[in-house]
C-alpha positions as CSV (number, residue, x, y, z in Angstrom):
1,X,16.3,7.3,27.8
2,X,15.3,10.9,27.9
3,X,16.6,11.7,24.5
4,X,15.0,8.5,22.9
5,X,11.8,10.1,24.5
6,X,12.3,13.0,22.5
7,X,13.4,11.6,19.4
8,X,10.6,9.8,19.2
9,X,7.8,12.7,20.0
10,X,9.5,14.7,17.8
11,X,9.6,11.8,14.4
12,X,5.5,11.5,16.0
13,X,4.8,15.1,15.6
14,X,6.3,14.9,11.9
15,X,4.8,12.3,11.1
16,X,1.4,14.0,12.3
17,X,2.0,17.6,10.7
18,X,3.0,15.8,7.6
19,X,-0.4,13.9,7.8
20,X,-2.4,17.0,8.4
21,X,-0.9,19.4,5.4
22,X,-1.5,16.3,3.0
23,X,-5.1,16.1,3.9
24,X,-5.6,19.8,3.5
25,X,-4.0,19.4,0.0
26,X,-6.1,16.5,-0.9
27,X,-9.0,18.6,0.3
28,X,-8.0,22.0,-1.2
29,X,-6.7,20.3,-4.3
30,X,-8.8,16.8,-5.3
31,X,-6.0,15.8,-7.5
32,X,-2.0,16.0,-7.6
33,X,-2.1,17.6,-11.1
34,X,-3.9,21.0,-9.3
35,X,-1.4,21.2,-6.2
36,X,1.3,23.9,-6.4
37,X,3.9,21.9,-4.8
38,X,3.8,18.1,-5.1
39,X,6.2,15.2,-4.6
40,X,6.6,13.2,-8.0
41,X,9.1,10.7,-9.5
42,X,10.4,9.5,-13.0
43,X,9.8,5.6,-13.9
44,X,12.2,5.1,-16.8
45,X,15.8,6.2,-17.7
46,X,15.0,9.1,-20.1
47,X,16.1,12.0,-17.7
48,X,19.5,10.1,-17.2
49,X,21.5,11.2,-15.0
50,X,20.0,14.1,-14.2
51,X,16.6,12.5,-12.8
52,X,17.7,8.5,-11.9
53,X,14.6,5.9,-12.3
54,X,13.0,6.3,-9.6
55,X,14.3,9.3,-8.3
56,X,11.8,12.0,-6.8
57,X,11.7,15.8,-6.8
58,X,9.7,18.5,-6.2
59,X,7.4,19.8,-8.8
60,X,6.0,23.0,-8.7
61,X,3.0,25.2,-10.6
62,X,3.8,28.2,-12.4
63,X,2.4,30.2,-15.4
64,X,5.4,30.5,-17.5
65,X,8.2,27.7,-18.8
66,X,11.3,28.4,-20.4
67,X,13.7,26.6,-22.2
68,X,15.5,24.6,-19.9
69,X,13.1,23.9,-17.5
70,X,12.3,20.0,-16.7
71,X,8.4,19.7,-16.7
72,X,5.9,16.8,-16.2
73,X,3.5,16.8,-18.4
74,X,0.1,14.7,-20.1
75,X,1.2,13.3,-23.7
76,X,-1.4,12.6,-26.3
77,X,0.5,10.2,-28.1
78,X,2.5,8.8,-26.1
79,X,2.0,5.9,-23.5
80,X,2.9,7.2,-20.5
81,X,0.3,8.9,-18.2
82,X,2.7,11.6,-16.9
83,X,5.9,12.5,-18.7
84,X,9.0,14.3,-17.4
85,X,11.1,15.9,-20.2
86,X,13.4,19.4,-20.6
87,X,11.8,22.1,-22.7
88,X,14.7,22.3,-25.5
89,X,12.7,24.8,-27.8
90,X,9.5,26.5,-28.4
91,X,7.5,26.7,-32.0
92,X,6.9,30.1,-34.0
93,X,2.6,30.1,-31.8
94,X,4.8,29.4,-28.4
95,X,4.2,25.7,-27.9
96,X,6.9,23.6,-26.5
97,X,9.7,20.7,-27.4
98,X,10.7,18.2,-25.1
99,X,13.3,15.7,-25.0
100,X,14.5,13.6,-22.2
101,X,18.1,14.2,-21.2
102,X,19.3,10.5,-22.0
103,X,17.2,10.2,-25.6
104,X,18.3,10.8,-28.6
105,X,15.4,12.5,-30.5
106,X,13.0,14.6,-29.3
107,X,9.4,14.3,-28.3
108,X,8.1,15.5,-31.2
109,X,10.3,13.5,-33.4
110,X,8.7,10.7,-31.8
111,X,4.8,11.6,-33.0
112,X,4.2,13.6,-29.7
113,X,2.4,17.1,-30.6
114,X,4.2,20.4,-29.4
115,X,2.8,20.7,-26.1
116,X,0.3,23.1,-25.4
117,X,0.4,25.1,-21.9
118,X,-2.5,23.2,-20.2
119,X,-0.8,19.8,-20.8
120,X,1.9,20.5,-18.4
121,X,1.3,20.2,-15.1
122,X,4.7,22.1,-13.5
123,X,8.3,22.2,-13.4
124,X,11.0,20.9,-11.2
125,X,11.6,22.8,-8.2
126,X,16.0,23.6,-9.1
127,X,18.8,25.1,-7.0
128,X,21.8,26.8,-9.5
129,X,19.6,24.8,-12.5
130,X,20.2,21.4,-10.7
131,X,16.3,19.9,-9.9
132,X,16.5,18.8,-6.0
133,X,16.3,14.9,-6.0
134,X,15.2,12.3,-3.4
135,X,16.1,9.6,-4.2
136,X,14.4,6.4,-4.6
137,X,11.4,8.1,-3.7
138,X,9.7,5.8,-6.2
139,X,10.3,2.7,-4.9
140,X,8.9,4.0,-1.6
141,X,6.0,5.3,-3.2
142,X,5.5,1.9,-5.2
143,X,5.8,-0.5,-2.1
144,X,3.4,2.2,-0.2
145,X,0.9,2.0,-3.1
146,X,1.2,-1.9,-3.0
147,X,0.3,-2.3,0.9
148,X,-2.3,0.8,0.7
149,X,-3.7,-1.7,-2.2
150,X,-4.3,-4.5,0.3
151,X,-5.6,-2.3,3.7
152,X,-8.8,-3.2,4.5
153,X,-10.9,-2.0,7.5
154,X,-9.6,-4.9,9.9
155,X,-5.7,-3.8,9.1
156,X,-6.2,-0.4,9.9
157,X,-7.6,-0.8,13.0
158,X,-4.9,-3.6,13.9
159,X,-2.7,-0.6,13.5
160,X,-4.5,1.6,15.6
161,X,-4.1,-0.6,18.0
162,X,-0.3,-1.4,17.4
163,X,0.3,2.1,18.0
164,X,-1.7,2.8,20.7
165,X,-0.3,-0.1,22.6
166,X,3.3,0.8,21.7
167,X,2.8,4.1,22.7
168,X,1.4,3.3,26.2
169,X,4.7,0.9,26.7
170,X,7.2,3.4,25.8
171,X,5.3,5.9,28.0
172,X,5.8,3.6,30.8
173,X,9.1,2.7,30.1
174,X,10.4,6.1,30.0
175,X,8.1,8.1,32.2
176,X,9.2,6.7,35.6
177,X,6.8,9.3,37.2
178,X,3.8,6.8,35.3
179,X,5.2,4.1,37.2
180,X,5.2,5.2,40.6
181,X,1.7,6.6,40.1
182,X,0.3,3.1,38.7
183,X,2.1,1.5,41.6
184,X,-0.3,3.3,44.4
185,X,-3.6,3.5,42.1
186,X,-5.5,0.2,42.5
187,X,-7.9,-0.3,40.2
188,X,-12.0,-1.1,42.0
189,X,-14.2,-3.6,41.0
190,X,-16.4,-1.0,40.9
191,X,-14.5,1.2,38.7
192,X,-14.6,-1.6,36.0
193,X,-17.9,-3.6,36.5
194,X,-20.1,-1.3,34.1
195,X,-18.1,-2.4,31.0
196,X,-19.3,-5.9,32.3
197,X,-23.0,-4.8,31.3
198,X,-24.7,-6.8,28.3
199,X,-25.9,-3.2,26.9
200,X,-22.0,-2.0,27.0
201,X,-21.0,-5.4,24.4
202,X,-23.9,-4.3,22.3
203,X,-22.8,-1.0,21.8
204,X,-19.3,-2.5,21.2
205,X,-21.0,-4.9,18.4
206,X,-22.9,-2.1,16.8
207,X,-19.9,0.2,16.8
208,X,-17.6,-2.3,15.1
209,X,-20.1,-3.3,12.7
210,X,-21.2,0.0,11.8
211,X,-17.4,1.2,11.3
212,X,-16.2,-1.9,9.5
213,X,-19.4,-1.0,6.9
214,X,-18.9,2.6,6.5
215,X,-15.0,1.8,6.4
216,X,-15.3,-0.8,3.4
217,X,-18.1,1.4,1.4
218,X,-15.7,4.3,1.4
219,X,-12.7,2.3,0.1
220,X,-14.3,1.1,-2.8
221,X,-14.9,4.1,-4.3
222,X,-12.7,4.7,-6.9
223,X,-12.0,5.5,-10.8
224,X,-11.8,3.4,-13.6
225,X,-9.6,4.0,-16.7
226,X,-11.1,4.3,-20.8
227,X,-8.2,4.7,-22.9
228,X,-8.8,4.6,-26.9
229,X,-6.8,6.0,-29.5
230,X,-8.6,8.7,-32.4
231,X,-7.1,8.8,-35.8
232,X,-7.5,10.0,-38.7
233,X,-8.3,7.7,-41.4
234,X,-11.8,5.6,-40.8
235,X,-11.1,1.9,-40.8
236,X,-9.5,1.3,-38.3
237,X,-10.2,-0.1,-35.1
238,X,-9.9,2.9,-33.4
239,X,-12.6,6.0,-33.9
240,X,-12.0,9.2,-35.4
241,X,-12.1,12.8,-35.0
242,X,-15.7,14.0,-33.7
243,X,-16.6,10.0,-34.2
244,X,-19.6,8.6,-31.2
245,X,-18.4,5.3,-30.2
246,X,-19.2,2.5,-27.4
247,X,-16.8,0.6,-25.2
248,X,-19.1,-2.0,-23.1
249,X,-17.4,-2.8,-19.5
250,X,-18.6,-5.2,-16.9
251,X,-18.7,-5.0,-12.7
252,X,-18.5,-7.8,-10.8
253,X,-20.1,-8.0,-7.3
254,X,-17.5,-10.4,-5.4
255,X,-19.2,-9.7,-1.8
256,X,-22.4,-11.8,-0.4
257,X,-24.2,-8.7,0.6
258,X,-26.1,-6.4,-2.3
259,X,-25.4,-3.2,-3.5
260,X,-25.8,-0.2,-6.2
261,X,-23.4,0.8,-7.8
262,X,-23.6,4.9,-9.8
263,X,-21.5,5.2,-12.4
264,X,-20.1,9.4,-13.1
265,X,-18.7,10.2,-16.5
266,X,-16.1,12.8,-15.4
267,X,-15.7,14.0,-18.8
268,X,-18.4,16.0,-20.6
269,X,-17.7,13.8,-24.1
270,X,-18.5,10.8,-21.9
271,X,-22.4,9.4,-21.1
272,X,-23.2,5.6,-19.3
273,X,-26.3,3.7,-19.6
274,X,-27.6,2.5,-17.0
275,X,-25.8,5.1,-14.6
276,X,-26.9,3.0,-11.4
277,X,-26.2,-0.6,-11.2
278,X,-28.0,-2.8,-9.0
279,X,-25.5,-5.4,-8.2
280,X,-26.5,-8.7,-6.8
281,X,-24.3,-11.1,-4.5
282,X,-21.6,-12.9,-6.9
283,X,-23.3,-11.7,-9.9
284,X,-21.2,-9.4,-12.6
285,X,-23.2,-6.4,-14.3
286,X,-22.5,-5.1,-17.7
287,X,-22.7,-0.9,-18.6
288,X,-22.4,0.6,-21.6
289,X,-20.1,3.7,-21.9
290,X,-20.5,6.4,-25.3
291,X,-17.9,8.5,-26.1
292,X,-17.5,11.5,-28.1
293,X,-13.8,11.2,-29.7
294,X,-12.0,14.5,-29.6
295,X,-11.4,16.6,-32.7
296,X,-7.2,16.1,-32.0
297,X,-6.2,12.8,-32.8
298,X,-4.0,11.2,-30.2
299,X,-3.7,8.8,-27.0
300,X,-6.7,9.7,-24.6
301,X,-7.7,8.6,-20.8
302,X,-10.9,9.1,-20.0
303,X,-12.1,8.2,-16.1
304,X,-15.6,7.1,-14.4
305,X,-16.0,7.4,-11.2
306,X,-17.3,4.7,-9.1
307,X,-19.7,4.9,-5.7
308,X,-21.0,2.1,-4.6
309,X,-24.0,2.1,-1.6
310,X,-25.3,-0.6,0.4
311,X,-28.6,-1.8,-0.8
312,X,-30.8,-0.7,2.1
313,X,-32.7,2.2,0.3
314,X,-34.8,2.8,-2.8
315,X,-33.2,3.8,-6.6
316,X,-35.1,6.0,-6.8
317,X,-34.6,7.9,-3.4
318,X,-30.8,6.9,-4.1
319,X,-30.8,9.1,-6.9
320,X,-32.4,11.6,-5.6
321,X,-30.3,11.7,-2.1
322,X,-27.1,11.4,-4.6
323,X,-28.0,14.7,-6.9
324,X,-27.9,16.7,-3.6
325,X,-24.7,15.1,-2.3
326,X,-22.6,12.2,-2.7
327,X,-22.2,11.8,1.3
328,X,-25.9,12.1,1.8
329,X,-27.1,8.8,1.2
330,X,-24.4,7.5,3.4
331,X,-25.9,9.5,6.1
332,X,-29.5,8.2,5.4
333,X,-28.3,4.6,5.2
334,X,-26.5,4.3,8.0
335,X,-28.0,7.0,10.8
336,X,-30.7,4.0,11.8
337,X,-27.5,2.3,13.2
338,X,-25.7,5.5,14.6
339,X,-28.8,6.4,16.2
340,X,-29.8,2.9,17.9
341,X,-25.4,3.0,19.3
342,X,-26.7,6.8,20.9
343,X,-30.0,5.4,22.5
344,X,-28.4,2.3,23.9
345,X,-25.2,4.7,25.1
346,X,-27.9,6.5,27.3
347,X,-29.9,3.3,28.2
348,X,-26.2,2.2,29.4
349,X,-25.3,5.5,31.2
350,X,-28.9,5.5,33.2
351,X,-29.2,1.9,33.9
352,X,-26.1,1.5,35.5
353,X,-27.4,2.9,38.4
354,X,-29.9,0.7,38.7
355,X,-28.1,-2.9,37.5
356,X,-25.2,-2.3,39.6
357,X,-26.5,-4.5,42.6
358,X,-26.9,-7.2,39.7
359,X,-23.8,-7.1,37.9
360,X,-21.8,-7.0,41.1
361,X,-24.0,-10.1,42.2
362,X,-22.1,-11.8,39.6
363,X,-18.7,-10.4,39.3
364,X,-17.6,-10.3,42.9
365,X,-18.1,-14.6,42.9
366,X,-16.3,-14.3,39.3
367,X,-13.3,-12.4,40.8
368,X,-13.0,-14.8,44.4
369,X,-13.5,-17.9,41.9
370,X,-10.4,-16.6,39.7
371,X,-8.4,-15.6,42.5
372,X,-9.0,-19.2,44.1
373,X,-7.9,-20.8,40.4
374,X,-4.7,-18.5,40.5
């Protein structure tokens, strides 16, 4: 039993270092592409066998590639977001070719550009020129994508619980020293009649409503995707070099309560009209986004990022609040209810004294009528 104990504090304590040096790489580093170590994974069989679908490994930052080295990197022309290819050659002004272990023809054979240093985003971390795999770290990271997908604030506080309760029975499974204690301490009427008070379920209420709020305004904040293609001969569907063009794209309010919505270009080439949408209940709202295509032509993704606050202030002051900080209207919104849970927490603590004749009034009868029922 002892050594399950241990087993288990120590997979807990991974688990929670693991946690902690991930959020101070999201913090240091906003986006995998800027970390200098980062876990990553290849989707298709182009690196076969060196890298199998799916397989993970390590990639690494660093100033200089060499031949030989397997990199992931941003195409231009190609589909894929992310590629992971081997450097096979370099041009006469030091650009690089890629090809994929199991294709045939190279990268540039296949309309992709000679990369250019700032496309590629590092190399595989490799011990005597053999990249260290995990494997099937893709298909972990694809079913953990899928359930973060479908969280919302009530599952993650399920969990909370799960774990906390799970963690108090193994404790007093294991920890026979818990036991004997638990078996002497009786717990007072008195010790639990002030969670009995009316203020106490208000603060509960207020607490759980004013998590559940800030919870589900947090998670949906996210990006949104522009992908166009610029060529070179006008035409075509698609714009060309240097060309201004406009996409129009549509949000749809699905919730009952009403919100804005500020939409940021996170590209200079990139400008929205209207930037703030007010969104009504059930309603969609349509935006209109201009782009600047770049002088290269190629396969671009462009992204707008997407806050959304609860409609409970001005536009105006919105706007305002949201030049300073994006977290500051969040604070303006909802401090009336953060504020109200700290008055009624010390309303609580200093009536107590007072109510207690009156709440034990009622809960001593409660506790003889339940003991008569049992």
């Amino acid at each position: 039993m002892e050594i399950l104990k241990k087993v288990l504090k120590i997979i807990t304590y991974i688990i929670v270092i693991g946690l902690i040096i991930n959020f101070v790489l999201i913090i240091v580093y906003k986006d995998n592409e800027s970390r200098p170590i980062s876990l990553w994974y290849v989707y298709s069989e182009s690196m076969e066998p060196t890298i199998m679908t799916n397989d993970g490994f390590i990639l690494i930052s660093s100033k200089n590639y060499e031949i030989g080295d397997i990199i992931t990197f941003k195409p231009k022309v190609l589909e894929q977001p992310y590629v992971t290819h081997r450097i096979i050659g370099l041009t006469m002004d030091g650009k690089y070719i890629t090809k994929g272990d199991n294709n045939i023809m190279t990268d540039q054979q296949g309309g992709e550009p000679p990369l250019q240093q700032d496309q590629v985003i590092g190399k595989a971390l490799c011990i005597l020129d053999k990249p260290i795999i995990l494997p099937k770290l893709g298909l972990l990271f694809q079913k953990l994508q899928n359930v973060i997908s479908k969280l919302n604030i009530f599952t993650i506080i399920s969990i909370i619980i799960l774990i906390y309760t799970l963690g108090y029975v193994l404790d007093m499974i294991f920890n026979k020293e818990t036991i004997r204690k638990n078996k002497k301490k009786k717990i007072r009427l008195l010790d639990i009649a002030p969670f009995f008070d009316p203020v106490f379920f208000v603060i509960c209420m207020m607490i759980i409503i004013n998590t559940l709020f800030i919870g589900q305004t947090i998670k949906s904040w996210k990006t949104e995707d522009i992908s166009y293609i610029v060529v070179s001969t006008k035409g075509l569907p698609n714009p060309v070099s240097g060309e201004k063009f406009e996409r129009t794209n549509s949000l749809e309010n699905s919730t009952i309560i009403p919100y804005y919505t500020i939409l940021e270009p996170l590209d200079s080439n990139m400008t929205i009209n209207p930037r703030i949408l007010s969104m009504p209940p059930k309603e969609k709202v349509d935006y209109v986004v201009s782009i600047i295509a770049p002088e290269k032509t190629g396969y671009y993704v462009q992204k707008i990022g997407i806050k959304i606050y609860p409609k409970l202030i001005s536009q105006k002051l919105l706007e305002q609040l949201y030049s300073i900080n994006t977290l500051i209207p969040l604070i303006i919104v909802f401090s009336p209810g953060i504020i109200l849970i700290i008055a009624l927490y010390f309303i609580w603590i200093r009536k107590w004294e007072i109510n207690r004749k009156i709440i034990m009034d009622w809960l001593i009868p409660l506790r003889i009528m339940l003991r008569k029922l049992v």
